[in-house]
PDB file with one MODEL, atoms N, CA, C and O in Angstrom:
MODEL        1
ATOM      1  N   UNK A   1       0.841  -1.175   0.000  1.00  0.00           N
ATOM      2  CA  UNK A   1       0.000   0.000   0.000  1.00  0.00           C
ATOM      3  C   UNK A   1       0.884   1.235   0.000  1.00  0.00           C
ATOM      4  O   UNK A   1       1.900   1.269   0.695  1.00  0.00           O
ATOM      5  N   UNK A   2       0.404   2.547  -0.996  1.00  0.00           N
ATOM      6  CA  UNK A   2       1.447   3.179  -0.747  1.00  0.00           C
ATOM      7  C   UNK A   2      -0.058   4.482  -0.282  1.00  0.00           C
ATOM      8  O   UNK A   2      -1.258   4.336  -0.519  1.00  0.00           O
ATOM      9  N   UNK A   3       0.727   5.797   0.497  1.00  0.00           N
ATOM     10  CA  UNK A   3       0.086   6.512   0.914  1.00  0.00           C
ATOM     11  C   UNK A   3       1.250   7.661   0.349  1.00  0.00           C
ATOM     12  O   UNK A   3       2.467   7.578   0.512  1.00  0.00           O
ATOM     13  N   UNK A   4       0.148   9.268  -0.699  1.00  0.00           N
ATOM     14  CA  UNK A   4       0.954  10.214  -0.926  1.00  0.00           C
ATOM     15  C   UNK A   4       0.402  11.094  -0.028  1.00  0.00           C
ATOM     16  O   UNK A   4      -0.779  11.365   0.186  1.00  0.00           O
ATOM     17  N   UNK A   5       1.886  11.695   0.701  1.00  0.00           N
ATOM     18  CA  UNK A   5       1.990  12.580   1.460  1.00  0.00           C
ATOM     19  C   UNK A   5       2.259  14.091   0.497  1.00  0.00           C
ATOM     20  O   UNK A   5       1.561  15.105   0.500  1.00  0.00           O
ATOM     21  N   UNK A   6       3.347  13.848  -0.186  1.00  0.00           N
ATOM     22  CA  UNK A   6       3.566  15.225  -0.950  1.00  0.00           C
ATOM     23  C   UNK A   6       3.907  14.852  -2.233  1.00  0.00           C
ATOM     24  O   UNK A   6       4.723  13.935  -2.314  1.00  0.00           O
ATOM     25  N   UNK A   7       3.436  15.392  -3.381  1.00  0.00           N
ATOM     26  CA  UNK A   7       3.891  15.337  -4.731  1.00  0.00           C
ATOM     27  C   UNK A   7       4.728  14.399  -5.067  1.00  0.00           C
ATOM     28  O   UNK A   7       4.601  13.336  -5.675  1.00  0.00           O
ATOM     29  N   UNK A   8       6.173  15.301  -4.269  1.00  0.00           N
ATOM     30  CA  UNK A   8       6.935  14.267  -3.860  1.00  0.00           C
ATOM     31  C   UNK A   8       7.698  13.268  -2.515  1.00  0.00           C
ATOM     32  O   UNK A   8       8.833  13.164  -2.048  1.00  0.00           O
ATOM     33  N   UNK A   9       7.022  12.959  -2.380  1.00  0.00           N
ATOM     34  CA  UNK A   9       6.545  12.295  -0.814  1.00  0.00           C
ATOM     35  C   UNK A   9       5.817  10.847  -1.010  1.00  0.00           C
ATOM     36  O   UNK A   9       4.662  10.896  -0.590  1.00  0.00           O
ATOM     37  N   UNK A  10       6.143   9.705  -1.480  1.00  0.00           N
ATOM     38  CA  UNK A  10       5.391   8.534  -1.198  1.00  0.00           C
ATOM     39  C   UNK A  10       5.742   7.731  -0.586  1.00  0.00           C
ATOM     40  O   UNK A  10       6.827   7.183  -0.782  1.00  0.00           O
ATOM     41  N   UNK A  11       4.678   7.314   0.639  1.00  0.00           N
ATOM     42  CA  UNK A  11       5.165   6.396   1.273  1.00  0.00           C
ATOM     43  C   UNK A  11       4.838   5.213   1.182  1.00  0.00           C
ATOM     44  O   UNK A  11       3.617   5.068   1.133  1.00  0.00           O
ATOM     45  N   UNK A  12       5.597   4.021   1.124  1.00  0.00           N
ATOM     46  CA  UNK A  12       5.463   2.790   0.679  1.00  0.00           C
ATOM     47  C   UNK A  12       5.261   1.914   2.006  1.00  0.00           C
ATOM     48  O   UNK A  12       6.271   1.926   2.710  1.00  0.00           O
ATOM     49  N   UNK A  13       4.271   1.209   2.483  1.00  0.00           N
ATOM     50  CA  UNK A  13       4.069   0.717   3.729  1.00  0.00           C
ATOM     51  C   UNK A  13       3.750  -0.611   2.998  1.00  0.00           C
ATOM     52  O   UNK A  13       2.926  -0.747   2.094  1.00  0.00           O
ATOM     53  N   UNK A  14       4.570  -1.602   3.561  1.00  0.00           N
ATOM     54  CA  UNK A  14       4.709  -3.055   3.019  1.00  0.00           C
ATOM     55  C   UNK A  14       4.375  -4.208   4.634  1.00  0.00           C
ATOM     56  O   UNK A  14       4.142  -5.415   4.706  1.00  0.00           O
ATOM     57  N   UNK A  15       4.480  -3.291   5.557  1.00  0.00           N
ATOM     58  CA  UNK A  15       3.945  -4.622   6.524  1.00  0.00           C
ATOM     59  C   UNK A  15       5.114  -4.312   7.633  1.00  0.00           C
ATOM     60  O   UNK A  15       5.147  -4.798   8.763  1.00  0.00           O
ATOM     61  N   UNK A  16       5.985  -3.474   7.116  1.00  0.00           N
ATOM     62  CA  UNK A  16       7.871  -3.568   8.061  1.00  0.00           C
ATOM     63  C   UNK A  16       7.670  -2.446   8.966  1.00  0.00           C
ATOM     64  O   UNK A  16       7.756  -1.306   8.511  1.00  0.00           O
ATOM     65  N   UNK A  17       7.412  -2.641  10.193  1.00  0.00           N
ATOM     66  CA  UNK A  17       7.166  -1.596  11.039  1.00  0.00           C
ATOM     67  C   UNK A  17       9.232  -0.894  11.549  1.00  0.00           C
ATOM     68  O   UNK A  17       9.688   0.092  12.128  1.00  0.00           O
ATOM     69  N   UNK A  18       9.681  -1.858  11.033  1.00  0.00           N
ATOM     70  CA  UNK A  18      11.277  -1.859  11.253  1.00  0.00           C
ATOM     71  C   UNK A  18      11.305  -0.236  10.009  1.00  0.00           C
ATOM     72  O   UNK A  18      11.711   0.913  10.185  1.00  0.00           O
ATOM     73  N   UNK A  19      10.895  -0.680   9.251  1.00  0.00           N
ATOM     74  CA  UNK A  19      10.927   1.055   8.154  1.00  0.00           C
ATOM     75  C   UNK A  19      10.209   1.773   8.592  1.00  0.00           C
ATOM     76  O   UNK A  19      10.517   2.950   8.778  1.00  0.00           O
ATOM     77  N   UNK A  20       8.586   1.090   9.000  1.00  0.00           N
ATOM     78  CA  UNK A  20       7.831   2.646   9.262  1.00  0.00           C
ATOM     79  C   UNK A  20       8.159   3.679  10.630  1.00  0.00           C
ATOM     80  O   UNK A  20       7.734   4.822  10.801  1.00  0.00           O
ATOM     81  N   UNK A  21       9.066   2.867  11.539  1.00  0.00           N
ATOM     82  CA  UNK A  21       9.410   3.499  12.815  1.00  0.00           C
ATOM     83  C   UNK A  21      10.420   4.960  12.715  1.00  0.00           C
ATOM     84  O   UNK A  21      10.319   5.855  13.554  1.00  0.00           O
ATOM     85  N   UNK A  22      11.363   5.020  11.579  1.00  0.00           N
ATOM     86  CA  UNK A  22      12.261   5.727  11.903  1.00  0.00           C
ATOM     87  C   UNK A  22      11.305   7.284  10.937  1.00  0.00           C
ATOM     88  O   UNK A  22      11.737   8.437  10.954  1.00  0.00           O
ATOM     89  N   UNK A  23      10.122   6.874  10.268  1.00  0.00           N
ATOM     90  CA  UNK A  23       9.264   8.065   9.748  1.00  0.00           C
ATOM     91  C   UNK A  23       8.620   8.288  11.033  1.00  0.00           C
ATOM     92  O   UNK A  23       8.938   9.371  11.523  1.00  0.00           O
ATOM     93  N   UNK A  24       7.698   7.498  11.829  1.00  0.00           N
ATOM     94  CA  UNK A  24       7.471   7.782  12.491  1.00  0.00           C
ATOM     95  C   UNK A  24       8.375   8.380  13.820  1.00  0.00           C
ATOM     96  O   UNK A  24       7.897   7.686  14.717  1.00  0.00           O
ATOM     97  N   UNK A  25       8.805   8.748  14.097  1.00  0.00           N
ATOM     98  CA  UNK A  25       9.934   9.148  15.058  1.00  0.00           C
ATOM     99  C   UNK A  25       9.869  10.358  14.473  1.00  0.00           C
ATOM    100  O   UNK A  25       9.394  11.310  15.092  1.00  0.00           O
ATOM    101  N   UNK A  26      10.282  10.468  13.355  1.00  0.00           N
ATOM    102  CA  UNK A  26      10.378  11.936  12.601  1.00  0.00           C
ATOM    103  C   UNK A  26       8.480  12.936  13.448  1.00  0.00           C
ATOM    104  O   UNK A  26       8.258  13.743  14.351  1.00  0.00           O
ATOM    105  N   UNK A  27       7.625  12.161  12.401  1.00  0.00           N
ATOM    106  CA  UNK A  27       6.412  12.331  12.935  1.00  0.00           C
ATOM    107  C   UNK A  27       6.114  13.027  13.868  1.00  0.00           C
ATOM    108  O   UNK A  27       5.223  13.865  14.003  1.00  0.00           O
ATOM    109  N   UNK A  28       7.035  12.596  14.655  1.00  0.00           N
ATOM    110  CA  UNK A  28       6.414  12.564  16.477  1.00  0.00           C
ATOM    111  C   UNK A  28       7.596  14.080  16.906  1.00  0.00           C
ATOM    112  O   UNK A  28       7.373  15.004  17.688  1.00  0.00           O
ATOM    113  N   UNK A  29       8.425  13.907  16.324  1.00  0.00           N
ATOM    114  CA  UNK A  29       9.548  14.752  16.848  1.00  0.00           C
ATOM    115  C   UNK A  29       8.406  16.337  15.973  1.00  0.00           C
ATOM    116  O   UNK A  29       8.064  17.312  16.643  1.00  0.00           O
ATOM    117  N   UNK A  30       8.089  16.191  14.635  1.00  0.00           N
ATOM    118  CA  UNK A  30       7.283  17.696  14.606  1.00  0.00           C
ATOM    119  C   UNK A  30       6.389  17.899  14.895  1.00  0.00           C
ATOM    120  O   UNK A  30       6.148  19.104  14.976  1.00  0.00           O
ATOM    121  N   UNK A  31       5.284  16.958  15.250  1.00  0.00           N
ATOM    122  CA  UNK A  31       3.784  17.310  16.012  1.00  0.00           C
ATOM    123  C   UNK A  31       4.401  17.634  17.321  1.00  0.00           C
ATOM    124  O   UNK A  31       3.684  18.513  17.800  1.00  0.00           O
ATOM    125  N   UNK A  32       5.047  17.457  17.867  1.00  0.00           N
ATOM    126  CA  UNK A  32       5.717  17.673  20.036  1.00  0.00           C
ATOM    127  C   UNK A  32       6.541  18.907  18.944  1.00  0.00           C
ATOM    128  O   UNK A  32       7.693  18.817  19.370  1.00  0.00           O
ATOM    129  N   UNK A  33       6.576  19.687  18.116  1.00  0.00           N
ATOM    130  CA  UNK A  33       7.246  21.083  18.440  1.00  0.00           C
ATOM    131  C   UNK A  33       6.088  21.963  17.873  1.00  0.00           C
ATOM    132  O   UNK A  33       5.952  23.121  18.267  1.00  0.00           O
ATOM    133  N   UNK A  34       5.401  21.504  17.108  1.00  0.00           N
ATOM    134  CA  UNK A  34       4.423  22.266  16.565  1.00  0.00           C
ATOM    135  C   UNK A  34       2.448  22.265  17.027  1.00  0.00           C
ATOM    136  O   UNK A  34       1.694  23.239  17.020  1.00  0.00           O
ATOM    137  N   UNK A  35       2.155  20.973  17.338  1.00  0.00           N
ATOM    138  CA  UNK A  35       0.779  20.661  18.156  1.00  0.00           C
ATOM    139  C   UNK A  35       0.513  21.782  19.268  1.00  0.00           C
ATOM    140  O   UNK A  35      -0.563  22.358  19.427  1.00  0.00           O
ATOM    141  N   UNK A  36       1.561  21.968  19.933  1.00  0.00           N
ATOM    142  CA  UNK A  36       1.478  22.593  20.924  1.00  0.00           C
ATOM    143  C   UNK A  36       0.658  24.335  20.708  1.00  0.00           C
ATOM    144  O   UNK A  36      -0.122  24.939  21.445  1.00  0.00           O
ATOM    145  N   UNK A  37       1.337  24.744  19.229  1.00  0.00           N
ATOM    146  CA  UNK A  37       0.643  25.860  19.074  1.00  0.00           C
ATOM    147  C   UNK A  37      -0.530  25.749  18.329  1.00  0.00           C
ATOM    148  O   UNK A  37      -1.062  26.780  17.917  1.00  0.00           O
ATOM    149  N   UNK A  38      -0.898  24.921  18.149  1.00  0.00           N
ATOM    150  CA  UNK A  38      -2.582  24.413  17.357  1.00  0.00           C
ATOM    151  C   UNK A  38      -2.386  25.000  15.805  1.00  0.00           C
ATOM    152  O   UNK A  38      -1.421  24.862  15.053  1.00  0.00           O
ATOM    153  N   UNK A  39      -3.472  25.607  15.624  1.00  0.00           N
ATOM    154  CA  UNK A  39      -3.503  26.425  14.222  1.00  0.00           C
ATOM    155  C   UNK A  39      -2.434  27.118  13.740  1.00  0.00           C
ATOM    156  O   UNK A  39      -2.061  27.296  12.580  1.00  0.00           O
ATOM    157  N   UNK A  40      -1.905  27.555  14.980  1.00  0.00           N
ATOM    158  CA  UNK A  40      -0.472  28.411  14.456  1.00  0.00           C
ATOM    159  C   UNK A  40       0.581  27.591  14.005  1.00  0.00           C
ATOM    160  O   UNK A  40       1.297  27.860  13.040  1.00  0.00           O
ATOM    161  N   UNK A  41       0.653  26.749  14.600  1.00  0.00           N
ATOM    162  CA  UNK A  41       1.727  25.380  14.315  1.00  0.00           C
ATOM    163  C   UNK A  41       1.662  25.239  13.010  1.00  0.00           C
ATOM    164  O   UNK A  41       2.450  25.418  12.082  1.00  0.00           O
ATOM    165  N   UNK A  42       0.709  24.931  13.102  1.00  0.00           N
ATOM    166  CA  UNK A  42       0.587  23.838  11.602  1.00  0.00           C
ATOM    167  C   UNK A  42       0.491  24.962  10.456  1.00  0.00           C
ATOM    168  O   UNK A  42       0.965  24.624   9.371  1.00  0.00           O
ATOM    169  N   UNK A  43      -0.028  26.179  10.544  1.00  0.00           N
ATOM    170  CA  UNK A  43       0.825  26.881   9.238  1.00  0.00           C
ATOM    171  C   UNK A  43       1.662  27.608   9.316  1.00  0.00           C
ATOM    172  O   UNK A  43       1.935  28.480   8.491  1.00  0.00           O
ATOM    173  N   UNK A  44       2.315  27.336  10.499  1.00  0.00           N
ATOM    174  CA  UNK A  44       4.145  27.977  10.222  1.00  0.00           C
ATOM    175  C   UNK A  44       4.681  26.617   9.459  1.00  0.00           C
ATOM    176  O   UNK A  44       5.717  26.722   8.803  1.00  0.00           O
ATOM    177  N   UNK A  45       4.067  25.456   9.519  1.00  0.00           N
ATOM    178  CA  UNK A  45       5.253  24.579   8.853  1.00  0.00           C
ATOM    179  C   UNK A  45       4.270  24.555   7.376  1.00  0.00           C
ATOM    180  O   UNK A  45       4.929  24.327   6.361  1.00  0.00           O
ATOM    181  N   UNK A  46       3.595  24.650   7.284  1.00  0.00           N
ATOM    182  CA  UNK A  46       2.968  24.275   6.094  1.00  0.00           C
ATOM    183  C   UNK A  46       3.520  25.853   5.601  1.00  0.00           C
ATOM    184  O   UNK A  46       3.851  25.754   4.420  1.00  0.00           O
ATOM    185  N   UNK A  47       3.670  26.862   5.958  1.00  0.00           N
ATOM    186  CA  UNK A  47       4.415  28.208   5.119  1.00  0.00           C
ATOM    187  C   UNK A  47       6.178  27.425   4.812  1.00  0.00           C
ATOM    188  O   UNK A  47       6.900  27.672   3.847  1.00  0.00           O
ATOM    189  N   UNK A  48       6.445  26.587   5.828  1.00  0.00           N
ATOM    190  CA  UNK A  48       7.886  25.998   5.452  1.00  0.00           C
ATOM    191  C   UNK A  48       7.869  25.113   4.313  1.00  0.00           C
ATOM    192  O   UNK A  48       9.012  24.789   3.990  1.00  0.00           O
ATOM    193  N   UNK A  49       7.132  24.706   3.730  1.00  0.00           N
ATOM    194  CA  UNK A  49       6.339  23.909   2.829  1.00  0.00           C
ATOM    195  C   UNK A  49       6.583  24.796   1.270  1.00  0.00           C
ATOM    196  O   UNK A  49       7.033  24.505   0.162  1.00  0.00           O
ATOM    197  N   UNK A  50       6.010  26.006   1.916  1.00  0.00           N
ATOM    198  CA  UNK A  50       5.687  26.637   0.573  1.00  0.00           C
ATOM    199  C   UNK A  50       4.511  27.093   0.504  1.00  0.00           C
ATOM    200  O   UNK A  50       4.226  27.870  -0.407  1.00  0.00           O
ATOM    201  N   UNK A  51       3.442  26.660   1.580  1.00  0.00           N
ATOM    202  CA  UNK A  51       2.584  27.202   1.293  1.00  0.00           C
ATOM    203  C   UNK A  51       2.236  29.188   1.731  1.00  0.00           C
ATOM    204  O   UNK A  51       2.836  29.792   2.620  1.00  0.00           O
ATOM    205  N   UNK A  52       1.259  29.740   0.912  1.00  0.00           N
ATOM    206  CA  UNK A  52       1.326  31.314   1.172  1.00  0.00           C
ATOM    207  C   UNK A  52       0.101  31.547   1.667  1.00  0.00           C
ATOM    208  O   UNK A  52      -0.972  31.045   1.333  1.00  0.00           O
ATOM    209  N   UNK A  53       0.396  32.519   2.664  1.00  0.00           N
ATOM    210  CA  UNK A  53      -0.909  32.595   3.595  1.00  0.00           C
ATOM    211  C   UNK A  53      -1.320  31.983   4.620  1.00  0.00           C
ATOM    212  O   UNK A  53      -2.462  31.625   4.909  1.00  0.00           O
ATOM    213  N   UNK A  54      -0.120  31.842   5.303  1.00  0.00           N
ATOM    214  CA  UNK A  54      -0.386  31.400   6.548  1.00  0.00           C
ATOM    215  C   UNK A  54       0.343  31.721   7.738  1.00  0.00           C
ATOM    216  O   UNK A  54       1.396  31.523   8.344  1.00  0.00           O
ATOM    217  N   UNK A  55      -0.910  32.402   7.762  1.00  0.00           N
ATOM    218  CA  UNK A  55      -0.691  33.164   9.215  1.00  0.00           C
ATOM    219  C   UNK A  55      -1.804  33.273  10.082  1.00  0.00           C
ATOM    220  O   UNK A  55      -2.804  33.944   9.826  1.00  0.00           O
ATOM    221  N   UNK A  56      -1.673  32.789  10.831  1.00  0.00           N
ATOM    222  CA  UNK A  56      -3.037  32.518  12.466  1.00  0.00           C
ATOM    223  C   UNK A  56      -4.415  33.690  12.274  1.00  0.00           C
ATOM    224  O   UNK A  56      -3.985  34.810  11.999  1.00  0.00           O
ATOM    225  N   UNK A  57      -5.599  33.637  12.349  1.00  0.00           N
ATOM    226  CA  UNK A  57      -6.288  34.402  12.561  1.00  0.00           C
ATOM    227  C   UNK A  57      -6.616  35.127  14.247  1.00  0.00           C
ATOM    228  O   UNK A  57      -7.002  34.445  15.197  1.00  0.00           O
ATOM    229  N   UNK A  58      -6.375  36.517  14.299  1.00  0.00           N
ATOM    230  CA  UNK A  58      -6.713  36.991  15.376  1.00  0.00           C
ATOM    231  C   UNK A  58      -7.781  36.449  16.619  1.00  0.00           C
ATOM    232  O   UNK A  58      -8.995  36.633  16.530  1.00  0.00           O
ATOM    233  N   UNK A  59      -7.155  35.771  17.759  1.00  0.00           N
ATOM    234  CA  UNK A  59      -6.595  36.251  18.437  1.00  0.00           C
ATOM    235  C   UNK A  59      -5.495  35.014  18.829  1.00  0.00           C
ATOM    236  O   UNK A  59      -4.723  34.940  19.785  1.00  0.00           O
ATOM    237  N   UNK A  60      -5.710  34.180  17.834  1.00  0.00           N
ATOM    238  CA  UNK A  60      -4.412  33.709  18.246  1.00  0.00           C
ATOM    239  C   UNK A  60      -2.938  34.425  17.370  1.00  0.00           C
ATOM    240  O   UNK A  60      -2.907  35.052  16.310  1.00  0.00           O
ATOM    241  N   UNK A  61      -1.872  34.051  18.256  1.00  0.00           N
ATOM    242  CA  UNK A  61      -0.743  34.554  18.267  1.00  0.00           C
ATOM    243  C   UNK A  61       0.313  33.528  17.132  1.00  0.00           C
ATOM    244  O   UNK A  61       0.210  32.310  16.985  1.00  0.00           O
ATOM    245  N   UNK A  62       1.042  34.208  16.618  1.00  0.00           N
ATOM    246  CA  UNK A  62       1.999  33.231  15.289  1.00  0.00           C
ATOM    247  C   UNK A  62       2.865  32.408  16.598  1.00  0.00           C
ATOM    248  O   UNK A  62       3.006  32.726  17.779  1.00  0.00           O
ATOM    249  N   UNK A  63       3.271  31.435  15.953  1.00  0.00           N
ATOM    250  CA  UNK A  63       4.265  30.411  16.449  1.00  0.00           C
ATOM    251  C   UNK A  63       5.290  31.101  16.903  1.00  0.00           C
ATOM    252  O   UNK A  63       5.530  32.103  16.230  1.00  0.00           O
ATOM    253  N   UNK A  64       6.165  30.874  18.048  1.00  0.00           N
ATOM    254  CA  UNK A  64       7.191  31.445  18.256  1.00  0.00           C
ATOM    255  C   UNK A  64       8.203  31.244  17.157  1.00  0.00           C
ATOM    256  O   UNK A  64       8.131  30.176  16.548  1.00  0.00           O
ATOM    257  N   UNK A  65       9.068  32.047  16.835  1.00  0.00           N
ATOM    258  CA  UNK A  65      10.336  31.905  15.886  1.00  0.00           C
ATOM    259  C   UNK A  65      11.218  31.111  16.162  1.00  0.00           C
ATOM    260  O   UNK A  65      11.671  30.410  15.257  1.00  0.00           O
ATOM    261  N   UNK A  66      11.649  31.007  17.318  1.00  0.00           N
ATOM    262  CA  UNK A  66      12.981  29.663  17.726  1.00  0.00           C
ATOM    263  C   UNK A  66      12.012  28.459  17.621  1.00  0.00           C
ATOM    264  O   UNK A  66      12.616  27.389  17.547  1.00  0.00           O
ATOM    265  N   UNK A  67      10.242  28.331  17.589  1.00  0.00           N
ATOM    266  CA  UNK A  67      10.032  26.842  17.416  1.00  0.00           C
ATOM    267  C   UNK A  67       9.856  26.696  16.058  1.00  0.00           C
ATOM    268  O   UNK A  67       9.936  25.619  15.468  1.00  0.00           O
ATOM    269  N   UNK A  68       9.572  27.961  15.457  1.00  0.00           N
ATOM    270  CA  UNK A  68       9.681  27.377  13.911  1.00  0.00           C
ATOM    271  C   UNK A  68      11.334  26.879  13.298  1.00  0.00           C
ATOM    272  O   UNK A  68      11.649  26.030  12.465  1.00  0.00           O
ATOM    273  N   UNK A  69      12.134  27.800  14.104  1.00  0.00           N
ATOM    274  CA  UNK A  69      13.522  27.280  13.715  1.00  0.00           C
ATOM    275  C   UNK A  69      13.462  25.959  13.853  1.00  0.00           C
ATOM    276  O   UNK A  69      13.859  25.273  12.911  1.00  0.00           O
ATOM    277  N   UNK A  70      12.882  25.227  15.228  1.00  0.00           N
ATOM    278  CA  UNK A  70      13.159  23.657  15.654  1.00  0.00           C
ATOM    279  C   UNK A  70      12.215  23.206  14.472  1.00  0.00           C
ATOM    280  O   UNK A  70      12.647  22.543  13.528  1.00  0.00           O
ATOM    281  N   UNK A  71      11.079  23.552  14.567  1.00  0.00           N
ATOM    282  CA  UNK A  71      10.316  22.740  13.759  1.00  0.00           C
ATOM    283  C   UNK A  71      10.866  22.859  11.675  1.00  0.00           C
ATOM    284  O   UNK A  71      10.974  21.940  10.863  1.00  0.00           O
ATOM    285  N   UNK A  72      11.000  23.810  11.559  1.00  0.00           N
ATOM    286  CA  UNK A  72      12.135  23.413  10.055  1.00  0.00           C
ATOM    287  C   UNK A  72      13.008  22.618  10.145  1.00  0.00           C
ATOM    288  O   UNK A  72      12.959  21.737   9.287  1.00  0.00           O
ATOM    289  N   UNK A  73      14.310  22.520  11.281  1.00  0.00           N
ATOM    290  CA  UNK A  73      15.804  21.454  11.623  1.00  0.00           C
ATOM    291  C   UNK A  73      14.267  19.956  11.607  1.00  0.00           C
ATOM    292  O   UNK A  73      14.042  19.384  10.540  1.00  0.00           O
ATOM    293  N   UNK A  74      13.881  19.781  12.210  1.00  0.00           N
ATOM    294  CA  UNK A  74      12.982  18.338  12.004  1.00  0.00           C
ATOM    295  C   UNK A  74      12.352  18.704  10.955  1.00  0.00           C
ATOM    296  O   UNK A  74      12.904  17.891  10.214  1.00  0.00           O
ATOM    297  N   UNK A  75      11.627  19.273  10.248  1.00  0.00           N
ATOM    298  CA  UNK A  75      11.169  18.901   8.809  1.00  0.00           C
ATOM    299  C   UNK A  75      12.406  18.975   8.028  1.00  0.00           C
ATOM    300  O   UNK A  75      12.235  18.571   6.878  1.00  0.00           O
ATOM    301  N   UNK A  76      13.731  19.406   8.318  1.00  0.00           N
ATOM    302  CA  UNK A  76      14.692  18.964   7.264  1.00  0.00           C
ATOM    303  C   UNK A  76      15.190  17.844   7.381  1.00  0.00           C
ATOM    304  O   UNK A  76      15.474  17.227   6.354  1.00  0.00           O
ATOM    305  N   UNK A  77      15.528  17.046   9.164  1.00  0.00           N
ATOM    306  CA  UNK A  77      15.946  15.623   9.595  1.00  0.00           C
ATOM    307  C   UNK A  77      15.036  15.033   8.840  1.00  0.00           C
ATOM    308  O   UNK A  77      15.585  14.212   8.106  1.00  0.00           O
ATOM    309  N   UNK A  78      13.628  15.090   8.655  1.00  0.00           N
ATOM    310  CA  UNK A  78      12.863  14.303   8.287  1.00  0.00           C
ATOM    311  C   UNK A  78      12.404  14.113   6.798  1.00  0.00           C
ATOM    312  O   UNK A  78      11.423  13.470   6.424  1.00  0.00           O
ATOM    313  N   UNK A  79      13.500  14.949   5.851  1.00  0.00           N
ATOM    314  CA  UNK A  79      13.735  15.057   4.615  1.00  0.00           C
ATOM    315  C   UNK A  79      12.230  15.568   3.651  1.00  0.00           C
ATOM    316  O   UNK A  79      11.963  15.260   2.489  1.00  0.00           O
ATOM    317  N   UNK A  80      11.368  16.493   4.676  1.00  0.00           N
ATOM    318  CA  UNK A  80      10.830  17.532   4.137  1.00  0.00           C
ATOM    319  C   UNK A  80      11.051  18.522   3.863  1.00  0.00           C
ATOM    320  O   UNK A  80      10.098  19.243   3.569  1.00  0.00           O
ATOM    321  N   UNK A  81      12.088  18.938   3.829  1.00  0.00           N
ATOM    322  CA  UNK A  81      13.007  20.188   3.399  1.00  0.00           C
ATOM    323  C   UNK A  81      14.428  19.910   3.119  1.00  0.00           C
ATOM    324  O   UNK A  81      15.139  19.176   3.805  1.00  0.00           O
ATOM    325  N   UNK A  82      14.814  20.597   1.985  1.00  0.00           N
ATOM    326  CA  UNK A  82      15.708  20.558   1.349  1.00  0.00           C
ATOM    327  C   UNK A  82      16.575  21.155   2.156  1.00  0.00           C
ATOM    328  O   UNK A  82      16.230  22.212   2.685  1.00  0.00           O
ATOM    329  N   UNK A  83      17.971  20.562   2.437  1.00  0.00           N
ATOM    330  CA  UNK A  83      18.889  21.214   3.463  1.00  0.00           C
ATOM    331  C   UNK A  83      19.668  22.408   2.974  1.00  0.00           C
ATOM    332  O   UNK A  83      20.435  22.998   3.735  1.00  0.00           O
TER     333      UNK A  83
ENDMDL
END
């Protein structure tokens, strides 16, 4: 079974939790830097992405800057960003 994550992004899940662990790890390492800020989280990394227009609606507050720094270093460990 394969599941597309990004354009270029497919993930191939064959049954080997021995492969799917070290994505997952990744996984886990950017939801624990980014979950935490809810809506804001998730489009500071999705602006790391590429995507435009994303920025929190009033009254919540943008992601802090040193967690978007962490959260880009793990979307680049996790070979969603080009180093």
């Amino acid at each position: 079974m394969s599941v597309v994550v990004d354009d270029d992004l497919v993930v191939e899940f064959l049954g080997a939790d021995d492969e799917a662990q070290p994505l997952q790890e990744h996984v886990r390492k950017i939801d624990e830097i980014m979950l935490p800020y809810t809506a804001a989280g998730i489009k500071a990394c999705l602006k790391l992405l590429g995507y435009e227009g994303m920025r929190p609606r009033k009254p919540t507050l943008p992601m802090p800057s040193d967690q978007v720094a962490r959260a880009e270093q793990a979307m680049r460990n996790a070979g969603l960003l080009e180093c």
